[in-house]
C-alpha positions in Angstrom: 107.0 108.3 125.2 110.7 108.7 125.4 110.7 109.5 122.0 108.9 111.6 119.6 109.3 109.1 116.4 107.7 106.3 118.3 104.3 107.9 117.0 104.5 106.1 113.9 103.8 102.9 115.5 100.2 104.4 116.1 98.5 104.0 112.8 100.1 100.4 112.4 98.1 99.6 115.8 95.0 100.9 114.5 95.4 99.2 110.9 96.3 96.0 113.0 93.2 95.9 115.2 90.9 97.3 111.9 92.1 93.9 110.0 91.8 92.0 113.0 87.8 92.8 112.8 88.1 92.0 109.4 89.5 88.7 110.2 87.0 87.8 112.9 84.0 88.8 110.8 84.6 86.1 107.8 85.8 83.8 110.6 82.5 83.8 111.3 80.8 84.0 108.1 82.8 80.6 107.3 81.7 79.1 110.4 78.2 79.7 109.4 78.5 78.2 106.0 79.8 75.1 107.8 76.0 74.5 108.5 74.3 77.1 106.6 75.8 75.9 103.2 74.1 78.9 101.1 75.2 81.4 103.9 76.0 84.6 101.4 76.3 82.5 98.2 77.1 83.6 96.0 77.8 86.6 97.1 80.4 85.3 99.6 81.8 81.7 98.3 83.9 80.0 101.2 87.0 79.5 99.5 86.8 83.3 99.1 85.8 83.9 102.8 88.8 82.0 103.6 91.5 83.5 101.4 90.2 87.2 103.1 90.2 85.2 107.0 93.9 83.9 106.5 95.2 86.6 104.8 93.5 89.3 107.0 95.1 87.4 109.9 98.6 87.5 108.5 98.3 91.0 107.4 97.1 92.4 110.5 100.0 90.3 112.4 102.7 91.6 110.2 101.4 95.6 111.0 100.9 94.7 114.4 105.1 93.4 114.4 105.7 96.8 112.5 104.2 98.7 115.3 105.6 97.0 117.9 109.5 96.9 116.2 108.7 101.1 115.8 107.7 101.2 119.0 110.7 99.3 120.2 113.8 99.6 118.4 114.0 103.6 119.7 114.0 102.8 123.0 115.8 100.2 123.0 118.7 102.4 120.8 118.4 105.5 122.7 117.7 107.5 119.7 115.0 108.7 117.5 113.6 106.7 114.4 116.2 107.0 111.3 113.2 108.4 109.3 109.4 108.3 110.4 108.6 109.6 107.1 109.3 106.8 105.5 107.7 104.6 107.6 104.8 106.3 107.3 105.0 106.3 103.5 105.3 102.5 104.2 102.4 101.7 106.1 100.1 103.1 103.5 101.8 101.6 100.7 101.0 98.4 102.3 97.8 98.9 103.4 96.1 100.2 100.4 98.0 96.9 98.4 96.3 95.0 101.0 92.9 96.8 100.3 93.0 96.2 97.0 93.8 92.9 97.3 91.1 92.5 99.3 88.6 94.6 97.3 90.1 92.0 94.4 89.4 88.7 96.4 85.7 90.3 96.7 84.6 91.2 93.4 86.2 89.3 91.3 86.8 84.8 90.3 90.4 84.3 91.8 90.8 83.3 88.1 89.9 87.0 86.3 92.1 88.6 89.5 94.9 86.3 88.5 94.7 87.2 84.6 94.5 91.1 85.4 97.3 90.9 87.4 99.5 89.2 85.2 100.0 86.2 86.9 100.4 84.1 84.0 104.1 85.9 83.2 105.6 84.9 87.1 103.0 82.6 88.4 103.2 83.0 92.3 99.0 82.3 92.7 97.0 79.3 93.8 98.4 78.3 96.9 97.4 78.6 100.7 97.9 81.5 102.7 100.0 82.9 99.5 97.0 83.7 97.4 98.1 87.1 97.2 98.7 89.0 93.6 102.7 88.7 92.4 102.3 92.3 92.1 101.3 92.4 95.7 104.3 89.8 96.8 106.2 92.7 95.4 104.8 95.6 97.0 104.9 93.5 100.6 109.2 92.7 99.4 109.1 96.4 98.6 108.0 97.4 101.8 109.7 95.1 104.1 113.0 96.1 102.0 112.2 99.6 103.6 111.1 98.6 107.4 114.5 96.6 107.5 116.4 99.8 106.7 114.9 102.3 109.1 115.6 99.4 111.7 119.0 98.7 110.3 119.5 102.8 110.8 118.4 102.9 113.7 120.3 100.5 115.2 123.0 100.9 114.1 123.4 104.9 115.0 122.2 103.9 119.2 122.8 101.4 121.4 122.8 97.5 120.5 120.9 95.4 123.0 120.1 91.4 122.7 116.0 92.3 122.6 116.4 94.8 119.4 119.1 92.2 118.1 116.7 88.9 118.4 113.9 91.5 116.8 116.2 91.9 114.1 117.2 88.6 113.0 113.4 87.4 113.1 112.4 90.3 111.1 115.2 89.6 108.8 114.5 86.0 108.3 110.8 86.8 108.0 111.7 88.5 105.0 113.9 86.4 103.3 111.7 83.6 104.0 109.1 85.2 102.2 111.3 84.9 98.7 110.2 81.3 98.8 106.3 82.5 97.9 107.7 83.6 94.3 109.0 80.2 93.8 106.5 78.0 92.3 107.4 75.1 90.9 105.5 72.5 88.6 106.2 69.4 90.6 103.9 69.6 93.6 105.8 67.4 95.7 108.7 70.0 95.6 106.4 72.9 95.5 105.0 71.5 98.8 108.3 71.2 100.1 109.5 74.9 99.6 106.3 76.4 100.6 106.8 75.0 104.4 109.8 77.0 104.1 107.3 80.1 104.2 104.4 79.2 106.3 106.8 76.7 108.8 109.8 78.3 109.2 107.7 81.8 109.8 105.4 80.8 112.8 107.4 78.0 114.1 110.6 79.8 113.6 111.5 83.3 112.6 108.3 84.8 114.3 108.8 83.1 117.5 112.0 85.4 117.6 110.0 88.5 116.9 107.0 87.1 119.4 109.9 86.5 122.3 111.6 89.8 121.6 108.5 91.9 121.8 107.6 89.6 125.1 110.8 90.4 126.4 110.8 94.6 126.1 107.4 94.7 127.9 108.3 92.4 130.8 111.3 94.5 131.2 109.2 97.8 131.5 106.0 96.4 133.2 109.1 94.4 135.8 111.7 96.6 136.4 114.0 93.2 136.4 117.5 93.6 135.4 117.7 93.5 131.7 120.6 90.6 132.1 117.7 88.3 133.6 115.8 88.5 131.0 118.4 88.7 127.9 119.4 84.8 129.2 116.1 84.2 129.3 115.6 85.4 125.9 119.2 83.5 124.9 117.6 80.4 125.9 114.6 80.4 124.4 115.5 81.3 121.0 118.1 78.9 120.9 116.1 75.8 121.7 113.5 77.8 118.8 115.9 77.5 116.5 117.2 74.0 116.9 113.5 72.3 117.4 111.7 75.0 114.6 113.8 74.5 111.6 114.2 70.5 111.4 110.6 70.1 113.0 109.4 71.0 109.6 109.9 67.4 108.9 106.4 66.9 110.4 105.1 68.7 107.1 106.7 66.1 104.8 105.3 62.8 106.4 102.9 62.6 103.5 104.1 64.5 100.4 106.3 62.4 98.8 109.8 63.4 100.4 112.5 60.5 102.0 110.8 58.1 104.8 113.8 59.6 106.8 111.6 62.7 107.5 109.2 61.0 109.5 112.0 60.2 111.9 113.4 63.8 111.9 110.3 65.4 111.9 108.4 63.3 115.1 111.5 63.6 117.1 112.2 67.2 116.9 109.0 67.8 116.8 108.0 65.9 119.7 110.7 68.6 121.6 109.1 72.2 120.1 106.9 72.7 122.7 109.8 73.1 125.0 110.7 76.8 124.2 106.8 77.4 124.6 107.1 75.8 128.2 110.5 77.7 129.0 108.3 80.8 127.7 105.9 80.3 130.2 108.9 79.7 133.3 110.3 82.6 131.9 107.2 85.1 132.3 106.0 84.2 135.9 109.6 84.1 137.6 110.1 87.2 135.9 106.6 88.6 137.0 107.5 86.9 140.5 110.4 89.0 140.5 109.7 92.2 139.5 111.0 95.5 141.4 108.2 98.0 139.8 104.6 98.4 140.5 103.4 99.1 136.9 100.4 100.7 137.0 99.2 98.9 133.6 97.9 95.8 134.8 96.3 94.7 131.5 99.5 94.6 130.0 100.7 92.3 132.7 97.7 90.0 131.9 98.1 89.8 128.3 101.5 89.2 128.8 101.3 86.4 130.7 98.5 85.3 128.7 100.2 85.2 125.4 102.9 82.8 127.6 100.3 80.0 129.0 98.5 80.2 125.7 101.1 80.0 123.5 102.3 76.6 125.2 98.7 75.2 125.0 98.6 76.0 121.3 101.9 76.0 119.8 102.9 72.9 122.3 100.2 70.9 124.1 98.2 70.7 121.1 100.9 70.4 118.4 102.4 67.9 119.9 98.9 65.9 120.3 98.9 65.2 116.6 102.5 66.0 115.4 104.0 62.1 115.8 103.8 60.3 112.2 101.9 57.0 113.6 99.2 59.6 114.9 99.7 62.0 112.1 98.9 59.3 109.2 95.1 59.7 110.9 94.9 63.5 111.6 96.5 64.8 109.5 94.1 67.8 107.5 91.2 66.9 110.2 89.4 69.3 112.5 92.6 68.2 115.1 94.8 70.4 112.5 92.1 73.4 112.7 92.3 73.4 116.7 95.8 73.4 117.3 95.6 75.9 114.4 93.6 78.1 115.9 95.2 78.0 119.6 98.9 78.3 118.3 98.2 81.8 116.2 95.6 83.1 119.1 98.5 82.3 121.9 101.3 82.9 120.2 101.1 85.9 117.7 97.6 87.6 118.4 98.3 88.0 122.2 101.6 89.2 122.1 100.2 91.6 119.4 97.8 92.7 121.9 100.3 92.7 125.0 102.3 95.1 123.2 99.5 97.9 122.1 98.3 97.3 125.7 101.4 98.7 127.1 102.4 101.1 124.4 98.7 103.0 123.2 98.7 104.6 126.7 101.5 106.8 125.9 100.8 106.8 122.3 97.8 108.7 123.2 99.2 110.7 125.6 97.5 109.5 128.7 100.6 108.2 130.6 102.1 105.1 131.6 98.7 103.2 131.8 95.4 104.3 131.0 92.1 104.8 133.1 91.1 101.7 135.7 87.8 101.4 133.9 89.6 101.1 130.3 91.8 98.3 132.1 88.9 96.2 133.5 87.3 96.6 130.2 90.4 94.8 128.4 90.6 92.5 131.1 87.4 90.7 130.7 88.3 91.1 126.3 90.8 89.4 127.4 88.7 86.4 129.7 86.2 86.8 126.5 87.7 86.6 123.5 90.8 83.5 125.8 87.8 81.7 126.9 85.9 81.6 124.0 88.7 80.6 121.6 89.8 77.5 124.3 86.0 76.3 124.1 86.4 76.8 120.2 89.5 74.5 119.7 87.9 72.1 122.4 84.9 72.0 119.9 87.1 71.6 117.0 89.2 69.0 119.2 86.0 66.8 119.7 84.9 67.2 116.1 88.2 66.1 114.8 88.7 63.0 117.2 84.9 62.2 115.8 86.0 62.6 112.2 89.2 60.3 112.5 87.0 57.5 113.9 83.8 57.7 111.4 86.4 58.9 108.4 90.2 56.7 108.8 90.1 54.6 111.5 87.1 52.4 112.1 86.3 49.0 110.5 83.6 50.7 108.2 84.9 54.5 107.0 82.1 56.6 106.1 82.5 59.4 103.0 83.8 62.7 103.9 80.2 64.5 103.5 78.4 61.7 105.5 81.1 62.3 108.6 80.8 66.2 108.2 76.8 65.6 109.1 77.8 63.9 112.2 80.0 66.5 113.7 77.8 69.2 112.3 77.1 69.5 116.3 80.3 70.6 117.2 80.2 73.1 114.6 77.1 74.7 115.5 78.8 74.9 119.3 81.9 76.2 117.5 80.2 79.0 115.7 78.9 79.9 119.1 81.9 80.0 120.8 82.9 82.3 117.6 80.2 85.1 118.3 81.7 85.1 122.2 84.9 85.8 121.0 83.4 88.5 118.3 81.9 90.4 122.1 85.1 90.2 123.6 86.7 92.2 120.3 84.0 94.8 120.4 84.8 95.1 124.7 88.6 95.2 123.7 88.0 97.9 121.3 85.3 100.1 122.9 87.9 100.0 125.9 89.7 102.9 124.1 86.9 104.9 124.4 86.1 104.7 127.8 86.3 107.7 130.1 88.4 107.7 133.0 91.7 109.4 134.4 94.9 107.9 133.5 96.4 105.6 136.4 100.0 107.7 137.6 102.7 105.7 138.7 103.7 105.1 142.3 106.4 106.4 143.5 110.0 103.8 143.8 109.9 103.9 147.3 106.3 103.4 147.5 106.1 100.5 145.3 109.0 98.9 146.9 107.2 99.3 150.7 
C-alpha cells in the first residue's frame, strides 16, 4: 500500500463478503420455497427471506463502495485518509444497525418491528428494498453524512483527478437520492413515482458512476495506460449514463398511473441505456489491449473484464429485451423482470465489488502486488463458477418467464397465476440448481484467501516490456 490509512478499507471488504454469504444463503432458501412451499415455515416465511436477500445485497454493496472509495480516494489524492478513526467508528455503526435490523427482520412480524421502532410517528416502512427501520434510514443518513466528509477532506487537502471526482459525485447523489426513502406518501401512484427516484436513479444512475470510477482506478494500475486514456473513456461513459439513466426511468411509470407521455420517454431512452454498458465493454478490452505493465494479478484482470461483458448482458441485453412499453404491458413483474434482475446487479455492482478486493486485499494483507498463483486459479474458477452458474440461472428464469407470459397474459385462454406457477415449477427446480453452483463458487472465492502459496513479485519494466 502507498498509504498507511488505506487499512480501513479492510474490514469493509470482509463485512462486504460476510453479507454477501448472507445474501446467497436466503437466495437460496427462497428458491427452495419456490417448490418446497413449507421450506422453514414458519420459521423462515418468504416475504421475510426476501426482505434479508435484498437488503443483505444492498448492504453488502454499499460496504463493498466504502471500501473501495477508502481504498481509492488516497491514492488517487496523494495523501493519507483525513481521519481513519472515523471511518472506522463508521463501519461499525453501520454494521451493527444492519445487524439489528436483521436480527429484527428474524424474530419479529414486520408489523411488531415497525411499532417498536416507532414507525407509526415518520412512516418510512412497507415498501420494497426500503423495508428498513426509520431509525435505521437515520443511522445509514448518519453514516453516509460521515463517509462524504472524510472523502470531501481528503480530496480536497491532495490532488483532484477525474476518477476520485466521478467517485464523488456518484457517492454524493447516492446519498441524496436516498432522502427520497423518508418520503412516503398516501397516494400510491405518487409514492411509486418517488421511490424510482431511489431504486432507479441508484443502479441505473448514480451507482453506475461509482461502478465506472472504481473500473477505471484498477485498469489504470493493472494497465499502466496513460491516465488521460482512460479519464475520456470515463468522460464518455458517464455522460451517455447520465443522459439515458435519469429519463429512462420512464420505463417504471408505464403502468402506475403517471401521463401516457412516459411510455414514449421511457421506451426511447430506454431503448439507448445499454449503450454506456456496450462503450464499457470497448472501453475495458482496448484498454487491456493496450496496456504497458505486466501485472502480476491476473484475477483482477479477469474480474475486471468480467464485470464489463457482464454488465452489458445484464444491465443492457437483457433490459432492453423487456424494457419497450408494447413488450413491457406483458412482462412486466414476470420471471423476465427477475432475470434481467439478477444479471444487471451480478454484472454490474457484485463484480466490480469483487474486481476491486481482488486487486486491493493483496496489499491489504501485506502479501504484495498480487497474491500466491494457487490463490489466483482458485478465484479464477469462483469466478467461471459462481459467472456461469448465475448466466444458466437468468436463462432458467428467462425461459420460465417467456412460459408465464404465454399461459398467464397472452394466450387466447389465460390460466390463474398459481395454475402457471405449476407449469414452470421446472425451471425453478433447474434454477435452484444453478443457485447451489453459484453457492460452490462463493465458498472457492472465499477459501481462496486461505490458500498457501508465495506472493507473485512483479517483473521488472524492462522485462515486461521485452
Amino acid at each position: 500500500m502507498q498509504y498507511a490509512s488505506q487499512s480501513v478499507a479492510k474490514p469493509y471488504f470482509v463485512g462486504a463478503l460476510g453479507l454477501f454469504v448472507v445474501q446467497i444463503l436466503f437466495g437460496l432458501i427462497m428458491g427452495t420455497q419456490y417448490v418446497v412451499g413449507d421450506f422453514l415455515f414458519p420459521a423462515i416465511p418468504f416475504d421475510t427471506a426476501k426482505m434479508v436477500h435484498t437488503n443483505a445485497l444492498i448492504v453488502w454493496l454499499l460496504l463493498g463502495f466504502m471500501g473501495a472509495s477508502y481504498y481509492l480516494v488516497p491514492e488517487e489524492s496523494e495523501t493519507e485518509l483525513h481521519s481513519p478513526r472515523l471511518a472506522i467508528a463508521l463501519f461499525w455503526i453501520f454494521l451493527i444497525a444492519v445487524l439489528l435490523t436483521v436480527v429484527g427482520y428474524l424474530t419479529m412480524t414486520y408489523s411488531n418491528l415497525a411499532k417498536i421502532t416507532g414507525n407509526e410517528y415518520w412512516p418510512t416502512m412497507g415498501r420494497l428494498y426500503l423495508e428498513q427501520p426509520t431509525i435505521t434510514k437515520i443511522g445509514i443518513v448518519i453514516v453516509a453524512l460521515g463517509f462524504l466528509y472524510n472523502l470531501g477532506m481528503t480530496i480536497l487537502k491532495g490532488r483532484k483527478t477525474v476518477v476520485s471526482s466521478v467517485l464523488m459525485i456518484g457517492l454524493i447523489g447516492l446519498a441524496v437520492l436516498f432522502l427520497f426513502a423518508f418520503y412516503n406518501p398516501a397516494n400510491l401512484a405518487l409514492d411509486k413515482y418517488y421511490w424510482w427516484w431511489v431504486v432507479h436513479l441508484w443502479v441505473e444512475g448514480v451507482w453506475e458512476l461509482i461502478m465506472a470510477s472504481i473500473l477505471a482506478f484498477v485498469l489504470i494500475k493493472i494497465t499502466g495506460v496513460d491516465r488521460e486514456v482512460i479519464e475520456k473513456w470515463l468522460y464518455v461513459i458517464i455522460a451517455v449514463t447520465l443522459i439515458t439513466g435519469i429519463l429512462g426511468t420512464g420505463h417504471h411509470y408505464f403502468w402506475i398511473g403517471t401521463p401516457e407521455y412516459w411510455q414514449w420517454w421511457g421506451s426511447i431512452f430506454s431503448a439507448i441505456e445499454p449503450i454506456p454498458f456496450f462503450i464499457m465493454v470497448v472501453f475495458a478490452f482496448n484498454v487491456i489491449n493496450r496496456r504497458r505493465r505486466d501485472h502480476p494479478n491476473k484475477a483482477a484482470t479477469l474480474w475486471a473484464l468480467g464485470t464489463a461483458v457482464m454488465a452489458f448482458l445484464g444491465a443492457g441485453v437483457w433490459g432492453f429485451m423487456h424494457t419497450l412499453a408494447p413488450i413491457n404491458y406483458y412482462t412486466h413483474g414476470t420471471q423476465i423482470t427477475a432475470a434481467h434482475g439478477h444479471l444487471a446487479f451480478y454484472g454490474a455492482y457484485v463484480l466490480v465489488v469483487l474486481t476491486m478486493i481482488s486487486y486491493a486485499m493483496p496489499q491489504l494483507r501485506g502479501q504484495g502486488a498480487a497474491a500466491s498463483n494457487r490463490t489466483q486459479v482458485m478465484e479464477m474458477w469462483s469466478f467461471w463458477l459462481m459467472s456461469v452458474a448465475m448466466v444458466f440461472m437468468v436463462l432458467f428464469l428467462t425461459a420460465a418467464g417467456i412460459l408465464q407470459v404465454w399461459l398467464q397474459r397472452y394466450g387466447a385462454d389465460p390460466q390463474p397465476f398459481m395454475a402457471v406457477q405449476q407449469e414452470v415449477a421446472l425451471f425453478y427446480w433447474a434454477r435452484l440448481l444453478a443457485g447451489f453452483v453459484f453457492l460452490i463458487g462463493l465458498v472457492v472465492y472465499l477459501a481462496s484467501f486461505f490458500a498457501k502459496g508465495e506472493p507473485v513479485p512483479e517483473k521488472p519494466a524492462a522485462q515486461a516490456a521485452g
